[in-house]
Structures are given as structure tokens and as C-alpha cells.
N, C-alpha and C positions, 0 to 999 in steps of 0.2 A: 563487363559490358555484354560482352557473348553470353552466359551465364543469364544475364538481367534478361535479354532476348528472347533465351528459349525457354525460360518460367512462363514470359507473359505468351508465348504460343501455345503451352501444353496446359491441358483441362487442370484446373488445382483444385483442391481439396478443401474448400472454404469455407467447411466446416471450423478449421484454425482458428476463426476470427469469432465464428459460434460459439466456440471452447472459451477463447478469450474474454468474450461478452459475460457470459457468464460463471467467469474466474473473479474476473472484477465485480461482480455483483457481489457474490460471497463475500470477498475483501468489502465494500460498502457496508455489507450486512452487519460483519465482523465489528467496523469502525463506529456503527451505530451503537451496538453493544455495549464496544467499549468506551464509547462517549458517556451513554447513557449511566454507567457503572460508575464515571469520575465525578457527572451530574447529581447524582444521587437520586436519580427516575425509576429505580426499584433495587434492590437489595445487592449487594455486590455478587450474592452467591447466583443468583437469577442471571446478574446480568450475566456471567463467568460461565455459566452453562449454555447461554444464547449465543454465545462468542465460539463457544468450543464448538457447538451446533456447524455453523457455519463456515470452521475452520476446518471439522468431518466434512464438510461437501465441496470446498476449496482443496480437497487433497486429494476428491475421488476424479476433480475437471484435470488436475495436474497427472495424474494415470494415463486419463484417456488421453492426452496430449503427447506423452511421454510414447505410448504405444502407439498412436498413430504417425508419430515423428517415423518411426520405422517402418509402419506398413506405409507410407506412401511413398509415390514416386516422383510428384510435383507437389512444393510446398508454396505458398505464398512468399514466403520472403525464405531466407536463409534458413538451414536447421537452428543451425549453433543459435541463431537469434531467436526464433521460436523457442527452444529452450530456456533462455537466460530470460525471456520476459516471463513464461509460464512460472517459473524460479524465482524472479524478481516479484510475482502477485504472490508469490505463496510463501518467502520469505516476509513477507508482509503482515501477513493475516498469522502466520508463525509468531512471530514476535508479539504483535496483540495479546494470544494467549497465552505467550510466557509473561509478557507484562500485568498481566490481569491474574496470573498464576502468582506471583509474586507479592501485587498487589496485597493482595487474599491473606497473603502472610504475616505483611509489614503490618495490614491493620489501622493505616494513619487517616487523620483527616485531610481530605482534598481542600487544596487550595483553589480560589480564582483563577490561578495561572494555569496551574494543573487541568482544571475543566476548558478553560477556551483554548488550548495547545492539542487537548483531545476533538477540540471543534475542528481542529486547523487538519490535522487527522483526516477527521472524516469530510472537511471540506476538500483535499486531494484528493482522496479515493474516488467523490464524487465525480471531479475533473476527470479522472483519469477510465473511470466507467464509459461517461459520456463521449469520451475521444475512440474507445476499442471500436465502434462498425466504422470508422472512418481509415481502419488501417486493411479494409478492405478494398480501398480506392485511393491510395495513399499519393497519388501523383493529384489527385484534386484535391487534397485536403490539409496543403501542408501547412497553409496560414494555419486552419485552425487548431491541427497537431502542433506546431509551434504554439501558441496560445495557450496551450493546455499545460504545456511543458512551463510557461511564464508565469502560470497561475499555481500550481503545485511547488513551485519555488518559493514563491510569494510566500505561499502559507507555511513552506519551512524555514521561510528568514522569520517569517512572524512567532512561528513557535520557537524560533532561538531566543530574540528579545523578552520570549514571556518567563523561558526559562531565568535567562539573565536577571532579569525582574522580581524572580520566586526566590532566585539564590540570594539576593541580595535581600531581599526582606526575612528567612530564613538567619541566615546569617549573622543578622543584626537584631534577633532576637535573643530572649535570655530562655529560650528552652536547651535542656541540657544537652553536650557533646553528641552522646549517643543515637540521640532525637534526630537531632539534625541530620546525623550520616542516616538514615533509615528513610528520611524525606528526602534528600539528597537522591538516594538510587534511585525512588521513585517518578523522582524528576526526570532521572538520567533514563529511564526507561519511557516516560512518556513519548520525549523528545525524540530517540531512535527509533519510535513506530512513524514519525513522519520523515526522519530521515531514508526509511526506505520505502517511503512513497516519492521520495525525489529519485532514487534508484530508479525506478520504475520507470518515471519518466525521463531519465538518464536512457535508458535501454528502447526509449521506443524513439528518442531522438535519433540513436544510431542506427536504426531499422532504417527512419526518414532518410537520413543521410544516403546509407547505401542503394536504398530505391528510385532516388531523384536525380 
């Protein structure tokens, strides 16, 4: 409480939340890409170089963050939290391009499940873009940071079911053993880019928490 006190009396650096805003952009960008690459809206190699695009400028916001964590003296909210969410965007947009790196290799056709679990994707990112200037003012903005947190959920219960859905028609197909495990990872890899956009908003609940 002491601590929470003498943050909100000394000048902060809020730039933080600058960095943030456009941490999460790159991460949107990122999602688009790899949307667009399961959709089939331009060639996988295209979309896998637009994705890596903006995975390079998602790692140069995570420097300046990292570096300014040490040069300042007042932070918005906690270090350690500013780290874990900078870490929690960039772990994100990480995985993207290992999924898409991946993808590239396996070579399979995208299913229906596969493309709107890539929506569910970039429909968090969006969420979660939308919510960063409000953790500038986080004591007025908690309905809608909660809300945000409700809907990035949503869309990773939604992309489990689509999974479960894909397995299960997979499955119960007559293409061979080895087919199957190869769509199988792909699956398994879609699904974990929205699992840590639930991360994400994991990490910005615990900010709200200790601010409020």
C-alpha cells in the first residue's frame, strides 16, 4: 500500500504504456498474418515473411522496455509486472512465427477449424491491443479490463471446441497414420498461439489486481 502510494506521487515514465500500445500492435499485426496464411489470402511464404516482419519490431519494443525498466526510477506499475506482460506480448508473437515456421514444413491443407481458431487468435490480440491505453488509468478502467480479460477467454474456450471438432473429424478419417500426426501438430500449434493470448490477459488481470 505504501509502495502503491509513492508510485502514484512520483512523475512515471508513461512511455511504458506507449511501448505497450505498440507491442500489441505488432502482436495484431503478427495475428493478421498468420490468419491470413491459414485463410489462404496469399501464399504461405508471403504471409511467413509479414509475420516475421512484425515479430523483428515486436522484439525491438521488448529492448526498449527491457532497457528502460532499468533506467527509470518510477514505473507505472510493478517492474517484475512490466516485464512478464512485455514477455507475455512477445512470447506470443514468438510462437506465431514458430507456428508458421513449422507450418511451412508440414505443407498440409488447412482445415475450417484450423482457419477460424486462427480468427479466435487474432480476434484476442485485437481485445487485448484495444485494452493497453487503459492500463494507463487502471483504477477507472477495470470494468473494461475485466471485459477484455472475458472476451480473450471466450475466444480460447472457442478455439478448444474447434480444436476438439478438427480432432475428431481428423480422426475419423481414412487418411493414413502418419497424415494424421502431422495435422495433429498443426492443430496443436494453432491452438497454443491463443493459449498465450489468454497468458497475456492472465498477466494484465494480476497488474489490475495489485493496482486496485
Amino acid at each position: 500500500m505504501l509502495m502503491r502510494l509513492f508510485r502514484s506521487l512520483m512523475p512515471q515514465d508513461e512511455r511504458f504504456i506507449e511501448r505497450f500500445c505498440r507491442h500489441s500492435e505488432n502482436v495484431v499485426g503478427g495475428a493478421m498474418a498468420f490468419r491470413d496464411m491459414l485463410a489462404g489470402k496469399a501464399s504461405v511464404e508471403a504471409c511467413y515473411a509479414e509475420l516475421c516482419r512484425f515479430e523483428d519490431a515486436a522484439d525491438e519494443v521488448t529492448r526498449e522496455t527491457v532497457t528502460a525498466i532499468h533506467r527509470s526510477f518510477v514505473t507505472p506499475f510493478d517492474r517484475s509486472q512490466i516485464l512478464d506482460l512485455s514477455t507475455a506480448l512477445d512470447d506470443t508473437i514468438d510462437l506465431m512465427k514458430e507456428a508458421g515456421r513449422r507450418i511451412r514444413r508440414y505443407d498440409v491443407a488447412f482445415t475450417p477449424q484450423m482457419r477460424d481458431m486462427a480468427e479466435c487468435a487474432l480476434r484476442a490480440t485485437i481485445e487485448i491491443r484495444d485494452a493497453m491505453p487503459l492500463l494507463g488509468a487502471i483504477q477507472s478502467n477495470v470494468s473494461r479490463l475485466s471485459q477484455m480479460q472475458r472476451q480473450v477467454r471466450a475466444a480460447e474456450s472457442e478455439a478448444d471446441d474447434l480444436l476438439d471438432a478438427g480432432l475428431r473429424a481428423l480422426f475419423e478419417g481414412t487418411s493414413s497414420a502418419g497424415h494424421k500426426l502431422t495435422v495433429e501438430k498443426v492443430y496443436d500449434l494453432v491452438e497454443s498461439v491463443v493459449d498465450r493470448c489468454e497468458d497475456v490477459a492472465d498477466v494484465i488481470e494480476g497488474i489490475v489486481i495489485e493496482q486496485v
